[in-house]
C-alpha positions in Angstrom: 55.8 63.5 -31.7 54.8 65.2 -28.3 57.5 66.5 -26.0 57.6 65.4 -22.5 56.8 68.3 -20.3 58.7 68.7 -16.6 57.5 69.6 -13.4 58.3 73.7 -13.1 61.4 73.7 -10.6 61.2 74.8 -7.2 63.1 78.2 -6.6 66.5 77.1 -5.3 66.3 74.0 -6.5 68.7 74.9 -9.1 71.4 77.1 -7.3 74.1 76.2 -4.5 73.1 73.4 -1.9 73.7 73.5 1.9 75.9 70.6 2.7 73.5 67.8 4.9 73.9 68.5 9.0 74.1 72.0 8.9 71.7 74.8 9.8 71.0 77.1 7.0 71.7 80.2 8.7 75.2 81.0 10.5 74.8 81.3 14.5 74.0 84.8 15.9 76.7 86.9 17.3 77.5 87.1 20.9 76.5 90.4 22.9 79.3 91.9 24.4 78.7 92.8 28.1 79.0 96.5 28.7 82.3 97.6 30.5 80.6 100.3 32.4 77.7 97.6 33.8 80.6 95.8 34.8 82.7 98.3 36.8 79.4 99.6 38.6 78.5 96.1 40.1 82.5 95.8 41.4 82.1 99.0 43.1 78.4 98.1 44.3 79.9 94.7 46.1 82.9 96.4 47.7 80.6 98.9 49.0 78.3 96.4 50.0 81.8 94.7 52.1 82.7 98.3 53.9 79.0 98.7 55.0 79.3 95.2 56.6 82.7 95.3 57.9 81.6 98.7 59.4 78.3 97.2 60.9 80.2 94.2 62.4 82.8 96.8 64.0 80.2 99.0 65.4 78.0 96.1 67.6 81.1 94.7 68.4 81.9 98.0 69.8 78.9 98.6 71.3 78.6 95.6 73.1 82.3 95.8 75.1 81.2 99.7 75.8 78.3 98.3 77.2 80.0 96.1 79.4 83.3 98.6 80.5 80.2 100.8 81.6 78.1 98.1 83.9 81.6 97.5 85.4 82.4 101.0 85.9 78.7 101.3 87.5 79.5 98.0 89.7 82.7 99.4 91.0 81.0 102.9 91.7 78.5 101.3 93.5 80.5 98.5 95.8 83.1 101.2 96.4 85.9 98.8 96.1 89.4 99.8 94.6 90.9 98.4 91.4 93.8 96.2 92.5 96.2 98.4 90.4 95.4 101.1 92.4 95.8 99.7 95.5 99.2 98.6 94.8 100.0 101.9 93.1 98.6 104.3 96.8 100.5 101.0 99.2 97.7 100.3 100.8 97.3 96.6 99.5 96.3 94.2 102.6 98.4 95.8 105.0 95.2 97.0 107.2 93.9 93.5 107.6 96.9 92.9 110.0 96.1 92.8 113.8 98.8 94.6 116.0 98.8 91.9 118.7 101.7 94.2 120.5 100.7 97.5 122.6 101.3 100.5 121.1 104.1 103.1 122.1 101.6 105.7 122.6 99.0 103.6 124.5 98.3 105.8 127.7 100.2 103.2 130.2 102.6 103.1 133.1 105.6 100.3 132.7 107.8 99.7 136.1 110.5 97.6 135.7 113.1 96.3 138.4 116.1 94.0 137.1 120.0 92.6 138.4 120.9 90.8 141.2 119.2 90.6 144.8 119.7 87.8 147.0 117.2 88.0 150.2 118.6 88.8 153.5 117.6 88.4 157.0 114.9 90.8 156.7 113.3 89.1 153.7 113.7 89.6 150.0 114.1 92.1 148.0 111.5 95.1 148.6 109.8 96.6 145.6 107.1 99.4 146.0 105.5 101.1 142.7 102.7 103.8 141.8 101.7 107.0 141.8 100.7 109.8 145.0 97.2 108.3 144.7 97.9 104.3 144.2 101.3 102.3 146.5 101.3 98.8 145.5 104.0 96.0 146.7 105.5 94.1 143.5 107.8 90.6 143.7 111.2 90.3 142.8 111.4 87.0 140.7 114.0 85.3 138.4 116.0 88.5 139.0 113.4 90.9 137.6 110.0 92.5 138.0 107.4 94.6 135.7 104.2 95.5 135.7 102.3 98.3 134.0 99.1 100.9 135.0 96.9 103.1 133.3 98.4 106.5 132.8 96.8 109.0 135.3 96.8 112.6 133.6 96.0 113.6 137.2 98.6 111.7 138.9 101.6 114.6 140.6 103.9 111.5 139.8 104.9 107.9 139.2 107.5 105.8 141.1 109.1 102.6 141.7 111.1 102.0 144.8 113.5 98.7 145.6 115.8 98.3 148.4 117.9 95.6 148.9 118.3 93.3 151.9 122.5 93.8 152.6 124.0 93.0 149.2 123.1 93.0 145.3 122.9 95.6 142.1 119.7 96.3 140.6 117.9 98.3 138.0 114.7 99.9 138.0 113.3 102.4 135.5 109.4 104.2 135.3 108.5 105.3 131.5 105.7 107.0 130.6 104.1 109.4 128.0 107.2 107.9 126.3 109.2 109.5 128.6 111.9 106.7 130.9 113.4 107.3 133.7 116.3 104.9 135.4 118.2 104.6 138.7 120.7 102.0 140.3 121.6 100.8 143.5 124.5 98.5 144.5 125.6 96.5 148.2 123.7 96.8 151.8 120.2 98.2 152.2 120.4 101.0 149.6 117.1 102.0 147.4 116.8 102.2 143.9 114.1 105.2 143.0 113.3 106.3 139.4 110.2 108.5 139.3 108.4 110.7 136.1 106.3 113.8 136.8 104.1 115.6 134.4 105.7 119.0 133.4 104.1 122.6 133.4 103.8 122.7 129.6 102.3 119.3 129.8 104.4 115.7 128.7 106.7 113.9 131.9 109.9 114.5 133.1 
């Protein structure tokens, strides 16, 4: 009697089987990434972030120089004054103002004649003012008189005359260069005189 003869067995076919579902070889192990790779791309970025900021900073910079420079130019070349500075040297507006007033040192002659003078039977009260070179005849009204002329360096002297016409008390004065002189005269047909002449070392008196 023959004996049945087997196919050989495949290698393996014998030993340990891998359950079904799963791959016969295990997975491969991660790679760890390097520490030092690591490190260098942090310092990389945060030098990459000062670079920027620093960029940033400096046209920002640039541009306001720019600008604090065409100003300075502007006000260099207009002339004008910073307002601070104006109100630190006073000056402000104050100049714009018109002195509608005459000065005290304007080169004039002021006459004046004031008080009581009723007119009498001559007429009323007589008022004569000037200098050597020019008499004129002034009116006493609403119990005083002025009138002013241009201060004659020239002139020997400058006068105002006013008698009364039998009663009254009256005023007169002449100023010039700053310099005012006054008189009175009181009752019947008395004369006030004040006169100014200009003095040997110059200025009236």
């Amino acid at each position: 009697m023959s004996q049945q003869q087997y196919p050989p067995q495949q290698p393996g076919w014998g030993g340990p089987q891998q359950p079904f579902g799963q791959p016969p070889f295990g997975p491969p192990p991660k790679k760890k990434a390097s520490t030092g790779k690591v490190i260098g791309l942090g310092c990389l970025g945060l030098v990459g972030l000062f670079v920027l900021v620093a960029l940033i900073g400096a046209v920002a910079g640039g541009g306001s120089g720019s600008n604090d420079s065409k100003s300075a130019d502007t006000t260099k070349a207009s002339g004008s004054t910073p307002k601070s500075d104006k109100a630190a040297d006073g000056s402000g507006g104050s100049d714009k103002k018109v002195d509608s007033e005459p000065k005290a040192d304007k080169k004039v002659v002021v006459f004046k004649v004031w008080g009581t003078a009723p007119a009498g039977a001559l007429g009323p009260l007589n008022i004569t003012y000037g200098s050597d070179s020019d008499n004129r005849d002034g009116a006493f009204k609403n119990g005083k008189f002025e009138a002013t002329l241009p201060l004659d360096d020239d002139a020997i002297y400058f006068n105002v005359t006013a008698q009364l016409q039998g009663s009254g008390d009256i005023h007169c004065s002449v100023t010039a260069g700053g310099k005012t002189k006054k008189a009175h005269a009181a009752g019947d047909y008395n004369i006030c005189m004040a006169q100014l002449s200009p003095g040997l070392l110059g200025g009236w008196h």
